[in-house]
PDB file of N, CA, C and O in Angstrom, chain B, residues numbered from 101:
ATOM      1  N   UNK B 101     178.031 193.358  27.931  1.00  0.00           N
ATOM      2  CA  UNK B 101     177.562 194.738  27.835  1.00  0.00           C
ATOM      3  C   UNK B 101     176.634 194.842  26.636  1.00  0.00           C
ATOM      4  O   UNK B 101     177.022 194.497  25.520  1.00  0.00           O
ATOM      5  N   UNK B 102     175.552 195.261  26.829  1.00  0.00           N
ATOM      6  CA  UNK B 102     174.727 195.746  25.498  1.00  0.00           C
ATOM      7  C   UNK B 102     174.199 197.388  25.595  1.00  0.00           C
ATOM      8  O   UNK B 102     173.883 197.873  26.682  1.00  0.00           O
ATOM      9  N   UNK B 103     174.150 198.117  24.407  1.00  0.00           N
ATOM     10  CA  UNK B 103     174.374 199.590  24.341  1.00  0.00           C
ATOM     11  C   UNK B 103     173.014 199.879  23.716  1.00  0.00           C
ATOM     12  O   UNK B 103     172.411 199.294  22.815  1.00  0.00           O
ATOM     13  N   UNK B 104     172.706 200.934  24.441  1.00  0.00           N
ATOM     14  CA  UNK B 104     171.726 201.696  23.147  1.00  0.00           C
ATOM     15  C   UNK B 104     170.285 200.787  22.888  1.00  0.00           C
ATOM     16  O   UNK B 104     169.821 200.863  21.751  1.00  0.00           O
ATOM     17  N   UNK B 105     169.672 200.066  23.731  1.00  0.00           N
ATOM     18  CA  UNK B 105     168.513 199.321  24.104  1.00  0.00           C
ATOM     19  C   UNK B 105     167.238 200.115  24.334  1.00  0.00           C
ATOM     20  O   UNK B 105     166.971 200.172  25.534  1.00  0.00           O
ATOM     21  N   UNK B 106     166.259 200.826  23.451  1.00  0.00           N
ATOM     22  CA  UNK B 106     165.379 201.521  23.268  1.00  0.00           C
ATOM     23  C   UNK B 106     163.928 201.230  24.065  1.00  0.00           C
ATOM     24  O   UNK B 106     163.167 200.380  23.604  1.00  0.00           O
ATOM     25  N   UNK B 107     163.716 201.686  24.810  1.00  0.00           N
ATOM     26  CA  UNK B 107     162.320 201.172  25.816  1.00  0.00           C
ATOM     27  C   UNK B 107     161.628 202.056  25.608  1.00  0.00           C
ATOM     28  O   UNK B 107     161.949 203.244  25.635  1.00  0.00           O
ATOM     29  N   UNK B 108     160.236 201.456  25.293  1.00  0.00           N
ATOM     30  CA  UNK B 108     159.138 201.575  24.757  1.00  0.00           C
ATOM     31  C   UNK B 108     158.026 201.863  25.906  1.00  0.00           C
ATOM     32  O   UNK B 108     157.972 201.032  26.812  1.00  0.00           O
ATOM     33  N   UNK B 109     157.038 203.086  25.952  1.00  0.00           N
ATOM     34  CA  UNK B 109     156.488 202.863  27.456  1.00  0.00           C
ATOM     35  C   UNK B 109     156.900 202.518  28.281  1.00  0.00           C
ATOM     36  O   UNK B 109     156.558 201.382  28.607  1.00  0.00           O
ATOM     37  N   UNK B 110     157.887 203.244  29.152  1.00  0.00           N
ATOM     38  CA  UNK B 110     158.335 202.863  30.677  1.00  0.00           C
ATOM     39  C   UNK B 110     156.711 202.763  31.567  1.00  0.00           C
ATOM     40  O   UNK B 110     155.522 203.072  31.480  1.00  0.00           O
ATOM     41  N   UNK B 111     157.577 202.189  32.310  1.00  0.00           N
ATOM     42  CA  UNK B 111     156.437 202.039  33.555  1.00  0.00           C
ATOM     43  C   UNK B 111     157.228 202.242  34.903  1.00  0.00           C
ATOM     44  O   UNK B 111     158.315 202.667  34.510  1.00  0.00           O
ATOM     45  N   UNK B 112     157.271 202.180  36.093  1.00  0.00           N
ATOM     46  CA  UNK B 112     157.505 202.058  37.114  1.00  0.00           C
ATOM     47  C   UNK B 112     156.807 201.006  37.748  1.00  0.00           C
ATOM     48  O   UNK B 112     155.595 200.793  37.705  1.00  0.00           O
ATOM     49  N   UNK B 113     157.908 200.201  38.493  1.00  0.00           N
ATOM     50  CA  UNK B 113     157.478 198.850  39.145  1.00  0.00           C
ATOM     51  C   UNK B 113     158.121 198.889  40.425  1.00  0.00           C
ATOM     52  O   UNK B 113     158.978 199.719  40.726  1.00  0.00           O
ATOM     53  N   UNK B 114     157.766 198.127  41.054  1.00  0.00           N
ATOM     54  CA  UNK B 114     159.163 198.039  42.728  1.00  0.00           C
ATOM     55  C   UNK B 114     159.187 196.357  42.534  1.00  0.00           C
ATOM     56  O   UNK B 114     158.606 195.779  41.615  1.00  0.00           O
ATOM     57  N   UNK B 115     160.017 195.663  43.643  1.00  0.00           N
ATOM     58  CA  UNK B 115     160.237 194.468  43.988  1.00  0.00           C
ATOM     59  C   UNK B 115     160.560 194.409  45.630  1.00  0.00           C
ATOM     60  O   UNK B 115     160.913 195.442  46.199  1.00  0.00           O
ATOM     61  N   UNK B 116     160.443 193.347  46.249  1.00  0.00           N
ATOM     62  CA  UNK B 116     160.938 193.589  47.623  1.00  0.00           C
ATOM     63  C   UNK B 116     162.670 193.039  47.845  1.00  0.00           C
ATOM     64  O   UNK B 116     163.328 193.012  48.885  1.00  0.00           O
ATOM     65  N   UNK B 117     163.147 192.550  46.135  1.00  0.00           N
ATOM     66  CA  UNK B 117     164.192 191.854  46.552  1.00  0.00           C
ATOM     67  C   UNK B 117     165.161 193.210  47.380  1.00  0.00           C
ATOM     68  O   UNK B 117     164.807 194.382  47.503  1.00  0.00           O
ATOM     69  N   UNK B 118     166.264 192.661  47.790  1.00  0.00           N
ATOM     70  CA  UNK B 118     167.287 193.729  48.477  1.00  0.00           C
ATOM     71  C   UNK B 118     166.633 194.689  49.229  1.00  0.00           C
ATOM     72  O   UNK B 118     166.980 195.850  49.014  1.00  0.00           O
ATOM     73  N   UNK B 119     165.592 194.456  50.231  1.00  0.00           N
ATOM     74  CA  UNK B 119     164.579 195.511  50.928  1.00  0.00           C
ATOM     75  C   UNK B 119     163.791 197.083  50.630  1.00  0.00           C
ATOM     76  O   UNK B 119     163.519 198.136  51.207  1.00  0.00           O
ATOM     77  N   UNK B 120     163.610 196.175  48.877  1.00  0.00           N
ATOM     78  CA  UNK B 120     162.732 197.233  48.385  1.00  0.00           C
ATOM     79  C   UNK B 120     163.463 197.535  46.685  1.00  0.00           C
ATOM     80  O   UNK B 120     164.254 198.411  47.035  1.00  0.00           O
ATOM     81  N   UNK B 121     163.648 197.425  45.511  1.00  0.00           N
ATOM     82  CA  UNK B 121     164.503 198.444  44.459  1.00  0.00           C
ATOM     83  C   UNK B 121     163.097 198.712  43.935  1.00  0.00           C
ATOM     84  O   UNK B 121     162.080 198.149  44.339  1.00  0.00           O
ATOM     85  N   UNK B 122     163.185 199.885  42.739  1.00  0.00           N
ATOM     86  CA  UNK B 122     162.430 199.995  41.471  1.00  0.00           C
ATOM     87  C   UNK B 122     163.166 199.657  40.480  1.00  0.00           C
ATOM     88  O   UNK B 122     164.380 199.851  40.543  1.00  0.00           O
ATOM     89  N   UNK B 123     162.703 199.201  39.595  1.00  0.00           N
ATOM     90  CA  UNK B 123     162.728 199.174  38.506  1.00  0.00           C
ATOM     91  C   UNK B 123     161.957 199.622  37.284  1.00  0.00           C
ATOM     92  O   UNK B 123     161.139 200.505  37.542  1.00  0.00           O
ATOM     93  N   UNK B 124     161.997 199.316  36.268  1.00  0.00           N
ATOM     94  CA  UNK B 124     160.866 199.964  34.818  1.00  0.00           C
ATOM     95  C   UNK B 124     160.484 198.623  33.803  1.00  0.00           C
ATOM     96  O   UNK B 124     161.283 197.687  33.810  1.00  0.00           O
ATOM     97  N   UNK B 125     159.499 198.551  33.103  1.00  0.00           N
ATOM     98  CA  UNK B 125     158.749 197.709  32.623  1.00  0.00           C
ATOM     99  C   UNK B 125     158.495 198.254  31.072  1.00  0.00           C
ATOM    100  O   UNK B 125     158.046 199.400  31.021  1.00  0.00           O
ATOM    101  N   UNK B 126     158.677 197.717  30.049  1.00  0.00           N
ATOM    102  CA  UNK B 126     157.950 198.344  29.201  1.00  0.00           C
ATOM    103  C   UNK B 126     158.189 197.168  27.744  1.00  0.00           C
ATOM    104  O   UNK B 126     157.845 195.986  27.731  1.00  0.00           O
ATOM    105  N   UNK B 127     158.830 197.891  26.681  1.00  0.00           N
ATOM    106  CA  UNK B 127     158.645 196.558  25.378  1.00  0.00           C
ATOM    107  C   UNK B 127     159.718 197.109  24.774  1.00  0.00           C
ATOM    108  O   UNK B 127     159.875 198.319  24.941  1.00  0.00           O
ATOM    109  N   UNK B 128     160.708 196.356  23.934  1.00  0.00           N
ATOM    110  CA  UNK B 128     161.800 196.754  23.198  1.00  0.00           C
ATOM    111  C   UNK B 128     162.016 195.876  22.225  1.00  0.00           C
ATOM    112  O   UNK B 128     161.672 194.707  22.402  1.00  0.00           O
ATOM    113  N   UNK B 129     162.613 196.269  21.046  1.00  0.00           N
ATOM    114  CA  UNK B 129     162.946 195.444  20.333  1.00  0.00           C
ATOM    115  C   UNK B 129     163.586 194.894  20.015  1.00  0.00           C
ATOM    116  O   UNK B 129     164.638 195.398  19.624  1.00  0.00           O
ATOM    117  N   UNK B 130     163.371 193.295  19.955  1.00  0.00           N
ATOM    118  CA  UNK B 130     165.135 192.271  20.207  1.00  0.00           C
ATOM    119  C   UNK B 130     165.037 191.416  19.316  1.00  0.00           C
ATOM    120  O   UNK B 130     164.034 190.706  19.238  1.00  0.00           O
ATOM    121  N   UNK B 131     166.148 191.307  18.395  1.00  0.00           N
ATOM    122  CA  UNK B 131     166.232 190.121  17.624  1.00  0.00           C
ATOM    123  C   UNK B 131     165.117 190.953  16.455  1.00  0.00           C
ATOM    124  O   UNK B 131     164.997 190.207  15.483  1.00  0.00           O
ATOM    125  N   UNK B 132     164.294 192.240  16.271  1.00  0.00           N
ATOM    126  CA  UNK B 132     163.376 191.901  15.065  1.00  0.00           C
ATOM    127  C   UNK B 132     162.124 191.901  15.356  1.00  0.00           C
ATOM    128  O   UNK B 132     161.218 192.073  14.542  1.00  0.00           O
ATOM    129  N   UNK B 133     161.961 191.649  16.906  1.00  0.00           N
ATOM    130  CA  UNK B 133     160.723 191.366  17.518  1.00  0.00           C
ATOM    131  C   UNK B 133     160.490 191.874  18.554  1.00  0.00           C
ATOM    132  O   UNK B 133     161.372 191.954  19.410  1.00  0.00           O
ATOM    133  N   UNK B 134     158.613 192.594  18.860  1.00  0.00           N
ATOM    134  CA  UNK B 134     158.645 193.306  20.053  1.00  0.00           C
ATOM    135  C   UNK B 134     158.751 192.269  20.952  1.00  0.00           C
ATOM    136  O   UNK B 134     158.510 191.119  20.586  1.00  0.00           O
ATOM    137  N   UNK B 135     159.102 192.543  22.156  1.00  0.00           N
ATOM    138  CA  UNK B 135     159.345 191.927  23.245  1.00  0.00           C
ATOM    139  C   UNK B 135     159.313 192.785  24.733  1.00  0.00           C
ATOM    140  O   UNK B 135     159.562 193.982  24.880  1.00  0.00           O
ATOM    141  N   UNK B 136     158.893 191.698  25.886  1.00  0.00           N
ATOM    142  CA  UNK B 136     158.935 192.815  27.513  1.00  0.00           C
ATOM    143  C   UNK B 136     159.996 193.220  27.684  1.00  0.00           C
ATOM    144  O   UNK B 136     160.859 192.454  27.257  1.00  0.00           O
ATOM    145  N   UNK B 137     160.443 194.319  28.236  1.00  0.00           N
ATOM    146  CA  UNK B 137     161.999 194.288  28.917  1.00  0.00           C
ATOM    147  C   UNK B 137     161.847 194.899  30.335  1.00  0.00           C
ATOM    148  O   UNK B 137     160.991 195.754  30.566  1.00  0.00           O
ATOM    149  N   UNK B 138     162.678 194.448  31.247  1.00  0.00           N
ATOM    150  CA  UNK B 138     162.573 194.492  32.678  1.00  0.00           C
ATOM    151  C   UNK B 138     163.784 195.131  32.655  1.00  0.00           C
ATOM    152  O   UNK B 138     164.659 194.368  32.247  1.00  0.00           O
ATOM    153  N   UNK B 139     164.271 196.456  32.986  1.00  0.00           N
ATOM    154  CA  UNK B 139     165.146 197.518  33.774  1.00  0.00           C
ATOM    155  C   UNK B 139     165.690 197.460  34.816  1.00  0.00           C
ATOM    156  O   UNK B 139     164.946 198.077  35.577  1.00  0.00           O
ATOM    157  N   UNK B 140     166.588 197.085  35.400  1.00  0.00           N
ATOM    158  CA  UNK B 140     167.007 196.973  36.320  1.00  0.00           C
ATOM    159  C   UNK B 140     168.492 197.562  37.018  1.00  0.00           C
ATOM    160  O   UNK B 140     169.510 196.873  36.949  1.00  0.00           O
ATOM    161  N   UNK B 141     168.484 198.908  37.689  1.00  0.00           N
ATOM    162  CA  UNK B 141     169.523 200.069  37.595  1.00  0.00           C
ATOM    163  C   UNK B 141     170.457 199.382  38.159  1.00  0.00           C
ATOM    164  O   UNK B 141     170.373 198.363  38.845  1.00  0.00           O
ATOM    165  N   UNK B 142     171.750 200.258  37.696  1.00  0.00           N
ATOM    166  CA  UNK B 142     173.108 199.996  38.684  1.00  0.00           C
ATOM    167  C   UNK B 142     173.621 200.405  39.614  1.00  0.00           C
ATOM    168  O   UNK B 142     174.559 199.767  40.091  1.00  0.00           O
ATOM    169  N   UNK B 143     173.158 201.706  40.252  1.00  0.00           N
ATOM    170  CA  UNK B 143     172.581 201.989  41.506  1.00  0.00           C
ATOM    171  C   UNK B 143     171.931 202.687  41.858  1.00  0.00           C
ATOM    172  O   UNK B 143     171.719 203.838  41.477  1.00  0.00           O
ATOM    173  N   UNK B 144     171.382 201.941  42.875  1.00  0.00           N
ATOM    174  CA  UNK B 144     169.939 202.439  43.848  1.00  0.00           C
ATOM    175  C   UNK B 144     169.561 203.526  43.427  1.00  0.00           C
ATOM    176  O   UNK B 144     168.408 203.737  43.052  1.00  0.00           O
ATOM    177  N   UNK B 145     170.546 204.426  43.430  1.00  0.00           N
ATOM    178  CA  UNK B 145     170.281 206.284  43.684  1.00  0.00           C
ATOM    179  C   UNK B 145     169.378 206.611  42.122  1.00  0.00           C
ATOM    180  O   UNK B 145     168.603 207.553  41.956  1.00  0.00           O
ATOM    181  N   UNK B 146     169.634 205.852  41.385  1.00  0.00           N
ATOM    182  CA  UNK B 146     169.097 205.599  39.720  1.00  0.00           C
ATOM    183  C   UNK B 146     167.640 205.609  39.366  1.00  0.00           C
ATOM    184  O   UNK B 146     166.920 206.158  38.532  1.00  0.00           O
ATOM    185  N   UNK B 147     167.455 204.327  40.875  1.00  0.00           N
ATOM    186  CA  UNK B 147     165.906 204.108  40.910  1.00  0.00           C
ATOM    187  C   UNK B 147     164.731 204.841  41.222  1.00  0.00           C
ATOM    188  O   UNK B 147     163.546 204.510  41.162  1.00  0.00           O
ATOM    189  N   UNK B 148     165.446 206.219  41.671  1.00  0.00           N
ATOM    190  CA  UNK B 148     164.517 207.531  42.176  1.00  0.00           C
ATOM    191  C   UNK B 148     163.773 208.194  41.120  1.00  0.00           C
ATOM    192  O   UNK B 148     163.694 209.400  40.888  1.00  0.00           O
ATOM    193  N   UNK B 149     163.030 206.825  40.281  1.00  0.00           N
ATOM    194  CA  UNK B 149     161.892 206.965  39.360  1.00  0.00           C
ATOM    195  C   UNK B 149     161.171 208.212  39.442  1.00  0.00           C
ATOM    196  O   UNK B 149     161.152 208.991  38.489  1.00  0.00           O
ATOM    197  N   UNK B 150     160.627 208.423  40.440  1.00  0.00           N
ATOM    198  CA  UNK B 150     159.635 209.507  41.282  1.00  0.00           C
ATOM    199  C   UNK B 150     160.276 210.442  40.680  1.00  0.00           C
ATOM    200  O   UNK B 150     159.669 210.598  39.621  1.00  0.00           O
ATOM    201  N   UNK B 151     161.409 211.381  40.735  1.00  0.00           N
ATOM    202  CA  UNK B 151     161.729 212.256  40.042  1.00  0.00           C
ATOM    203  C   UNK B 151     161.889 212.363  38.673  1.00  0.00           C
ATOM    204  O   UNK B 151     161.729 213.410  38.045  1.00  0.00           O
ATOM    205  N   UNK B 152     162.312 210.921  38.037  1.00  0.00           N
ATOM    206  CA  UNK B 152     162.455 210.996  36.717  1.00  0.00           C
ATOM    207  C   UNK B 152     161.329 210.795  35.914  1.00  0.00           C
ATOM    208  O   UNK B 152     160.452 209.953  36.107  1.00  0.00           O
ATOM    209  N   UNK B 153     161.411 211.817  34.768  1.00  0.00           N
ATOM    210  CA  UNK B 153     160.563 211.772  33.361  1.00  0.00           C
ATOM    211  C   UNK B 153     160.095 210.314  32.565  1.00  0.00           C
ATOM    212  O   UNK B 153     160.841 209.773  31.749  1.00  0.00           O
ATOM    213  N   UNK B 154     158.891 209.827  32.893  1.00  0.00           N
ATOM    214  CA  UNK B 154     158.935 208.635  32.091  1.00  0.00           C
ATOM    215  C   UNK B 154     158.701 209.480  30.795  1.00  0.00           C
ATOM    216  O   UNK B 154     158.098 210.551  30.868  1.00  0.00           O
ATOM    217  N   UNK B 155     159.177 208.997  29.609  1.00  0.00           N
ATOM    218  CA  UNK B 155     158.826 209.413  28.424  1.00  0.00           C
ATOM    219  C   UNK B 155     158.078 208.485  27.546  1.00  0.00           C
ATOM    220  O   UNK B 155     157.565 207.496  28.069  1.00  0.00           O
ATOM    221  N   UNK B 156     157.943 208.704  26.146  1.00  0.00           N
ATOM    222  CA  UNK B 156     157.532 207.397  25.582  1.00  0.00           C
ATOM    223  C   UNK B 156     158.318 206.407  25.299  1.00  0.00           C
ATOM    224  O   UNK B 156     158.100 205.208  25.130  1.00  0.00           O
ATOM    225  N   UNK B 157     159.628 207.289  25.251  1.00  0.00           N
ATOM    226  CA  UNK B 157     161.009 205.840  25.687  1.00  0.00           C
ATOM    227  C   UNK B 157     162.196 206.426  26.050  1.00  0.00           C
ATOM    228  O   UNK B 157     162.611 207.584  25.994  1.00  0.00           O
ATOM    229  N   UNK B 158     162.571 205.577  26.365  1.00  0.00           N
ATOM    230  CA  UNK B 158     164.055 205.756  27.401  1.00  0.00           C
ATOM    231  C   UNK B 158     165.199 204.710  26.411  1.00  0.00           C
ATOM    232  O   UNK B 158     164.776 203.710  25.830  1.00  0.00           O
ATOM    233  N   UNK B 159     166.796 205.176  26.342  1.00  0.00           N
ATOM    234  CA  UNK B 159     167.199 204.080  25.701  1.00  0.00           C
ATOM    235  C   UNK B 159     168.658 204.031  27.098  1.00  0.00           C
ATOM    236  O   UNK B 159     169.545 204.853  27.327  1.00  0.00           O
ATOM    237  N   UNK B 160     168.330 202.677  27.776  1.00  0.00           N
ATOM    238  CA  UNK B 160     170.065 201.973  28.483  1.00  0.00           C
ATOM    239  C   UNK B 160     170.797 201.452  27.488  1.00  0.00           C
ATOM    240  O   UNK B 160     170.776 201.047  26.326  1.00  0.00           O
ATOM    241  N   UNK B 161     171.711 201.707  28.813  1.00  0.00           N
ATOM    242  CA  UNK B 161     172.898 200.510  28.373  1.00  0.00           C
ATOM    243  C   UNK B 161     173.093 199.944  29.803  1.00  0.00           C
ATOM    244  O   UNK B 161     172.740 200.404  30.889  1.00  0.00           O
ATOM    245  N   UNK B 162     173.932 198.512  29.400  1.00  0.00           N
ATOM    246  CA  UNK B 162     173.765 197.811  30.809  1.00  0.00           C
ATOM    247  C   UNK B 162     174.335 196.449  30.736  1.00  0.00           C
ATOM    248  O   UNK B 162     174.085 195.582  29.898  1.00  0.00           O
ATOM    249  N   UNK B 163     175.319 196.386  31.968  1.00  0.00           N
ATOM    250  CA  UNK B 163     176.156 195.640  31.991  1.00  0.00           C
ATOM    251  C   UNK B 163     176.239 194.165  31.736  1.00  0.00           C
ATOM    252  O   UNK B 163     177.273 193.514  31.587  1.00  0.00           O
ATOM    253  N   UNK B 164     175.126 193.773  31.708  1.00  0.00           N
ATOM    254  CA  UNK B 164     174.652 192.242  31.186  1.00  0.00           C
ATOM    255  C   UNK B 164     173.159 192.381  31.358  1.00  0.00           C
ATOM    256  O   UNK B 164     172.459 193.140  32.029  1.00  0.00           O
ATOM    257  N   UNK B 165     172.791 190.910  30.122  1.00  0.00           N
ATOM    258  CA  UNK B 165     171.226 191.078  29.834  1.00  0.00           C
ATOM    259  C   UNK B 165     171.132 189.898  30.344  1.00  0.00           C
ATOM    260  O   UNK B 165     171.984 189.239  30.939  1.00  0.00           O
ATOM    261  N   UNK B 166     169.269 189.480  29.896  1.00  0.00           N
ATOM    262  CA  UNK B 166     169.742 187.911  29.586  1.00  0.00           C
ATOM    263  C   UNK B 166     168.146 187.890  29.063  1.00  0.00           C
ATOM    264  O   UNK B 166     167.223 188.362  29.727  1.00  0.00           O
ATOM    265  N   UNK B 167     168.011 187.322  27.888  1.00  0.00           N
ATOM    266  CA  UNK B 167     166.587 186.616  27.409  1.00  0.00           C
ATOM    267  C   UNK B 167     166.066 185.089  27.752  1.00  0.00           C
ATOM    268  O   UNK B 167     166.745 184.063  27.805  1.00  0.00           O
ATOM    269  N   UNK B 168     164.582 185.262  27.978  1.00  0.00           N
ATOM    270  CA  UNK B 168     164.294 184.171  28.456  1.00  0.00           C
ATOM    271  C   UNK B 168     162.665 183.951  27.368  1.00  0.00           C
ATOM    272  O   UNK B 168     161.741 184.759  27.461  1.00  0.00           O
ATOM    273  N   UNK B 169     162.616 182.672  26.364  1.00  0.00           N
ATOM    274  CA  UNK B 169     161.548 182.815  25.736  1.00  0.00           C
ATOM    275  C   UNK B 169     159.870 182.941  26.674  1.00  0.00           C
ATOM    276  O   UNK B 169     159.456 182.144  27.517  1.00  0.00           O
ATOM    277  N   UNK B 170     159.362 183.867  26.300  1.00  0.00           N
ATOM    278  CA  UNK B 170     158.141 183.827  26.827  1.00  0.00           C
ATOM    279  C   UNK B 170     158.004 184.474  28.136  1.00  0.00           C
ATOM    280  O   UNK B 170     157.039 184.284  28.876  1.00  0.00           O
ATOM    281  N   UNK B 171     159.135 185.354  28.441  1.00  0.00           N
ATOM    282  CA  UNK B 171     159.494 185.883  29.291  1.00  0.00           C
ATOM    283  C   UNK B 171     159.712 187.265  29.209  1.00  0.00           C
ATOM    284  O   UNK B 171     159.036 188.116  29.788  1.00  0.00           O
ATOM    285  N   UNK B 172     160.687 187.470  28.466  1.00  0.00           N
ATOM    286  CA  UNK B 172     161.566 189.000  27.716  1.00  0.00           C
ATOM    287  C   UNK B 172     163.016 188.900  27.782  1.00  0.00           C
ATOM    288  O   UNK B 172     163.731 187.899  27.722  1.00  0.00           O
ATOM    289  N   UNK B 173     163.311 190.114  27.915  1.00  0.00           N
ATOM    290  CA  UNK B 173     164.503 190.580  28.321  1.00  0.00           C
ATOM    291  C   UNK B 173     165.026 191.407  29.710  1.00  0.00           C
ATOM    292  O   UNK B 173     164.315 192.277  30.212  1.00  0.00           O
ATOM    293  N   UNK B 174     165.865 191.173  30.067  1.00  0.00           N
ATOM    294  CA  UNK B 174     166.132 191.916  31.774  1.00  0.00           C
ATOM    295  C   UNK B 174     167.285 192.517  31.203  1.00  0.00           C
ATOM    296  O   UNK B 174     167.951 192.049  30.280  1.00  0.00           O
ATOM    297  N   UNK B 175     167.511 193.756  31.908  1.00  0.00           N
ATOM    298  CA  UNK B 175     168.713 194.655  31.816  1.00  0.00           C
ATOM    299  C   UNK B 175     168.960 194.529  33.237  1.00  0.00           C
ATOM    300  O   UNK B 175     168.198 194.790  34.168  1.00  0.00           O
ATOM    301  N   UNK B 176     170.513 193.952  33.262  1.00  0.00           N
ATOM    302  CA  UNK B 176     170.938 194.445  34.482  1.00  0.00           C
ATOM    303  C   UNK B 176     172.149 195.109  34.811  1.00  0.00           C
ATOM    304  O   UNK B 176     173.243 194.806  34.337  1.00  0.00           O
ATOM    305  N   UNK B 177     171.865 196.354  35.930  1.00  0.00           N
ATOM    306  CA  UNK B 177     173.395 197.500  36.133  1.00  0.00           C
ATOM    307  C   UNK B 177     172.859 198.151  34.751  1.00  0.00           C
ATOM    308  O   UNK B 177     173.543 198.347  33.747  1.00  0.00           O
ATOM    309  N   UNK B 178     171.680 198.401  34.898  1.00  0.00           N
ATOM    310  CA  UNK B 178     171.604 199.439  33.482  1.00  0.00           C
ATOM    311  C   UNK B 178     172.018 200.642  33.796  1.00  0.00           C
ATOM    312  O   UNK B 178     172.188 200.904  34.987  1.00  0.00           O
ATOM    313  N   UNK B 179     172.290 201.724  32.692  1.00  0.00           N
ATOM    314  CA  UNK B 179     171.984 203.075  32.804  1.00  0.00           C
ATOM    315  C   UNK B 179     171.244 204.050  31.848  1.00  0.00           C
ATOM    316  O   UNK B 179     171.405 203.784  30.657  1.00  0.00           O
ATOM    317  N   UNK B 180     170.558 204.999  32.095  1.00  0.00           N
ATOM    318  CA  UNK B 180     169.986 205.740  31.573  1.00  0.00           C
ATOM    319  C   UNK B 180     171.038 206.889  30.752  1.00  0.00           C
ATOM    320  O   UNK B 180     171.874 207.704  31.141  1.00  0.00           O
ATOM    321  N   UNK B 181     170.501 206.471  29.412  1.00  0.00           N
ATOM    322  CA  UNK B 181     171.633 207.366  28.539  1.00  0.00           C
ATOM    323  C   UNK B 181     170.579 208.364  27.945  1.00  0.00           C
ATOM    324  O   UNK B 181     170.941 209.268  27.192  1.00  0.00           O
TER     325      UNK B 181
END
């Protein structure tokens, strides 16, 4: 579990995995350092981006991460706090 993960410029993205999700895109800071972070909700009903407020940031929490150098960070089963 990691809490309280501050995103920087959301974006809205889709994927075709699982016949279609959204997700959000933007930069956070990990370890000290900016970095990408990839959003990824805990359910579907979450991903109804379209209605929600991108702001200049959003902060999850979310049930497991995982960093990859040169890559970012992925949130996954996040939620919007």
């Amino acid at each position: 579990m990691i809490r309280g993960i501050k995103v920087l410029s959301p974006k809205k993205a889709a994927t075709g995995f699982g016949g279609g999700r959204t997700y959000l895109s933007g930069v956070a800071d990990w370890n000290g350092s900016e970095t990408p972070v990839f959003v990824f909700f805990k359910e579907e009903e979450d991903e109804k981006v379209e209605q929600m407020v991108l702001s200049s940031s959003m902060t999850f929490d979310a049930g497991r991460y995982d960093f990859v150098v040169g890559h970012g960070l992925s949130l996954w089963d996040a939620e919007l706090k």
